[in-house]
Each structure stands twice: as C-alpha cells, then as structure tokens.
C-alpha positions in Angstrom: 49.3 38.7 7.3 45.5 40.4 6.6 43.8 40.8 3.3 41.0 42.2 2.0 38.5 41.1 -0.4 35.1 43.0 -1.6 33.1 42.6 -4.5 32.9 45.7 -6.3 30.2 44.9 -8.6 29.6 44.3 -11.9 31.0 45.8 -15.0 31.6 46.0 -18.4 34.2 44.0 -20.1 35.6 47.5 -21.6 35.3 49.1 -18.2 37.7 46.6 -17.1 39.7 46.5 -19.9 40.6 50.0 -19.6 41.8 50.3 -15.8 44.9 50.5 -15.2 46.6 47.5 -13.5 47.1 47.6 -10.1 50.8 47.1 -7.8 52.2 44.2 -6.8 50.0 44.2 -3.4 46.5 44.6 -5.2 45.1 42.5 -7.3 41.5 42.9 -8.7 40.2 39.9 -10.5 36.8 39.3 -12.8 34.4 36.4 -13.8 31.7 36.4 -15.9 29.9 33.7 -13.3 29.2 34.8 -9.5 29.7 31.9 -8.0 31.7 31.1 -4.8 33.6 28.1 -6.6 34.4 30.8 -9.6 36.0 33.0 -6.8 38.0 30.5 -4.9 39.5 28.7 -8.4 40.6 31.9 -9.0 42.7 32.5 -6.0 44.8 29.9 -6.8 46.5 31.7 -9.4 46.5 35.0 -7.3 47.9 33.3 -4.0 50.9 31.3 -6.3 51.8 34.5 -8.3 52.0 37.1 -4.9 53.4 34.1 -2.6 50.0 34.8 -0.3 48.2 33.0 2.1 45.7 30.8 0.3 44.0 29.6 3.2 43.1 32.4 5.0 42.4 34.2 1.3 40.0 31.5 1.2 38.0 31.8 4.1 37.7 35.6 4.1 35.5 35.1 0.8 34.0 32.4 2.4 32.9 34.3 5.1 31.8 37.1 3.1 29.9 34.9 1.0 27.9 34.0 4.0 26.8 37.8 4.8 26.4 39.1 1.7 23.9 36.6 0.7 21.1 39.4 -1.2 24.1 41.5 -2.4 25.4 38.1 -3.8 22.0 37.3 -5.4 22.1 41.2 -6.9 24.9 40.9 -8.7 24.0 37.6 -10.2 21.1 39.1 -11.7 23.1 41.6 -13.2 25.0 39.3 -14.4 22.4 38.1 -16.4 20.9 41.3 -17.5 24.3 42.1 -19.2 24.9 38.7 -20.5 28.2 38.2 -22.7 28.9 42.0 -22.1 29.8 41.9 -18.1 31.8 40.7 -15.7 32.0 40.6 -11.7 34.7 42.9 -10.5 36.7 41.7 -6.9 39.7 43.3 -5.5 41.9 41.4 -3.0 45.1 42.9 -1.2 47.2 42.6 1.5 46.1 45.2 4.0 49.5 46.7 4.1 49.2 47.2 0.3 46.1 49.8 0.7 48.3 53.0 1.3 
C-alpha cells in the first residue's frame, strides 16, 4: 500500500481547530515541536487506529526529513515566532484515499 506525507506548514491552533475532520483514509495531524521524533511518536497512534503500515509510514517521513532539510529549519522558526499560538500541520493518507 502507498501513502503520502507532506508538511503543510504551520498554523494557528484556531485554524486547526476549525477544519473539518478528514475520512477515514486521511488523516492530518499537528505538533507544536518540529522535530522528526515528534513526527514519528505520532504515527503510532495513526498507524494502530487506520490498521496502516507503520514501517513504511515511517520511512517516507524519514526520507522526507532528509530533503527538506531548509524547509524543515523554516518551519521551526515559525514555530518559534508564534510560540504557544501555532502548531505544525502534516497530512498523511493512503494514496488511494486522495480521490
């Protein structure tokens, strides 16, 4: 099975609040760290709950950690420039569930 993971970005915790949940394929998750550890703790929940793959979950945001190295280092300082007030926004998905 393929997924999908991208980080979005970072937004306000009311932004967030106020989008509607997604389907049973999607799943967009927040942090108010961006770290790699944060990211992968978090799929742990995501991968029990939908019955994915969390290996290969895993080491798609691995590998996308490893590419997006200044994007990364962006939305850290974001991050900080929002302080209590934001939060890092990441959807992940099953391919088949982006139609």
């Amino acid at each position: 099975m393929d997924y999908y993971f991208d980080i979005l970005g970072v937004a306000s915790i009311l932004e967030v609040l106020q989008t509607p949940t997604p389907g049973e394929a999607k799943a967009y998750l927040t942090s108010r760290e961006c770290s790699l550890d944060r990211i992968l703790a978090s799929l742990t929940d995501v991968t029990q709950k939908r019955a994915w793959d969390y290996n290969t979950l895993a080491q798609i945001v691995i590998n996308y950690w490893l590419r997006q190295a200044e994007a990364i280092q962006r939305w850290q300082q974001s991050l900080l420039h929002l302080g209590q007030e934001g939060v890092l926004v990441w959807p992940m998905c099953r391919v088949c569930g982006l139609n």
